[in-house]
Every structure is written in structure tokens, then in C-alpha cells.
N, C-alpha and C positions, 0 to 999 in steps of 0.2 A: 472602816473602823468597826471594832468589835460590838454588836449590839446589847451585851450585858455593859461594856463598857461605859457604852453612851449614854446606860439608862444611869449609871452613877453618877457619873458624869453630872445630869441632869436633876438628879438627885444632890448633887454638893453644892448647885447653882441655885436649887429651892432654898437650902436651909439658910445660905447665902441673904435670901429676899430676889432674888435676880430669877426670869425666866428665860431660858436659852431661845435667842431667835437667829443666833447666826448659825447657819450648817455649818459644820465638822469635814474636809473634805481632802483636806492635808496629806499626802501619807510623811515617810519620813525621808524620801528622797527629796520632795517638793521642798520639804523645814531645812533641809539643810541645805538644797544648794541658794535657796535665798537667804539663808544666813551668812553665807560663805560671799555671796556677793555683795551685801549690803555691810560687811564689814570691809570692803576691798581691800584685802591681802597684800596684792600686788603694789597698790599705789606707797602703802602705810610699810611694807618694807624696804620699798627703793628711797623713798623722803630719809628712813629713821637710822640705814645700814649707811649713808654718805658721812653722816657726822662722827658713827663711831669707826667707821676704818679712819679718818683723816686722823681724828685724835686719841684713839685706842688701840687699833688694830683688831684681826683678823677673831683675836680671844676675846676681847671685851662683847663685839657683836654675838658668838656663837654662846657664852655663857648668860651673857645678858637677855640674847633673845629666850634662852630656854627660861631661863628665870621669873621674868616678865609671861611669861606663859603660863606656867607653871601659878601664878599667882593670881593670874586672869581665871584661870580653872577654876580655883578656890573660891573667887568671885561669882563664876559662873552656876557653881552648884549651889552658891547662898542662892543664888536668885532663883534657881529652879525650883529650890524647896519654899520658897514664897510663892513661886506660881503655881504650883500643886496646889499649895495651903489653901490662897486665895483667888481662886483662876475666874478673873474679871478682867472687860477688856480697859478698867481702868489702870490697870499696870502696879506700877511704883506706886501712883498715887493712891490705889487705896492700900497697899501696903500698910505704905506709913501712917495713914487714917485707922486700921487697923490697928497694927503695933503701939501706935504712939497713945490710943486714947480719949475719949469725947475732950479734955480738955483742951491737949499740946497738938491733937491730930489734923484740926482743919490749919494751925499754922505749920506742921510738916508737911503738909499736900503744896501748898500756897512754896515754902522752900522748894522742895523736890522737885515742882515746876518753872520758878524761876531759874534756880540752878542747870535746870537741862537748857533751857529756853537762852540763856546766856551761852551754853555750853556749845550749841547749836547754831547758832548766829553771827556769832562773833567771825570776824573777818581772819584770812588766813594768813 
């Protein structure tokens, strides 16, 4: 990692209140193939492509997967530009602590939690 980088870096986690104690050691091959595997691809398109050839065919799967992509991206970039903004290893949670507010934000953290935590557990 770039060393003017990590001095910002470190610099955006002061003005924050936060002091960096965890090393930076990432590159960007490491980020992506554990992203790549902790989404598993493979499982989540063989489960979701059964149902639409039986009842769509061959078009519904290939426009819908792009589609569903393509929307997921847009997702994807909302949340990178929160984790720039706010780059804590509280996540989502202080986002929405953030966003929301001294007043609505400790019951958005308290949501944002449950909701994964349901989201997460629940049987398959």
C-alpha cells in the first residue's frame, strides 16, 4: 500500500475519533478473490438457473441474470461510496448511525442488525 495513502488513510480514521490498529495488508488480488468466493457463484447460479429454464427458458435466465447484475452493481457502488465516506470496521452499522442521526440512528443500527441477523440464520 502506498505510504502517502495510508497516511490519509489514517488521517480520515482520526477525524472519524477512531485510531487504526489493524494493518492494511490486502492487495487487490487477495479483495477480490475472497469476495468472489464468499459470494459463491457457482452454488447461487446452479440453485437460481433450475427454476427459470423449467418455467421461462433459456431468455428469461440470460436477460434476467444480466439484469439482476447490472442492479446489484448499482448496489454495489452505493455501498462503496459509504465505505470510502465512513471506512469503520463497524460497516452498515455505523452507516446508518451516521446517515440516520443522533436521534433515528441508534434504532437504525438495532434494524440494520436484526435484518441481517434474520437474513443470515434463517434455514434454507
Amino acid at each position: 500500500m502506498d505510504s502517502l495513502a495510508a497516511q490519509d488513510d489514517e488521517g480520515v480514521l482520526r477525524s472519524l475519533g477512531y485510531k487504526q490498529v489493524l494493518h492494511r495488508s490486502w492487495g487487490a488480488f487477495t479483495t477480490t478473490t475472497i469476495t468472489i468466493s464468499s459470494m459463491s457463484v457457482l452454488t447461487s447460479i446452479s440453485a437460481s438457473f433450475g427454476t427459470g429454464l423449467t418455467y421461462g427458458g433459456p431468455a428469461v435466465c440470460i436477460w434476467g441474470w444480466l439484469g439482476v447484475s447490472f442492479c446489484l452493481l448499482c448496489i454495489a457502488l452505493g455501498m462503496a461510496e459509504l465505505a470510502s465516506a465512513y471506512p469503520t470496521s463497524g460497516g452498515m452499522y455505523y452507516w446508518q448511525f451516521r446517515l440516520a442521526g443522533r436521534r433515528t440512528g441508534p434504532f437504525a443500527c438495532w434494524l440494520t442488525g436484526g435484518t441481517g441477523s434474520v437474513g443470515t440464520s434463517r434455514p434454507a
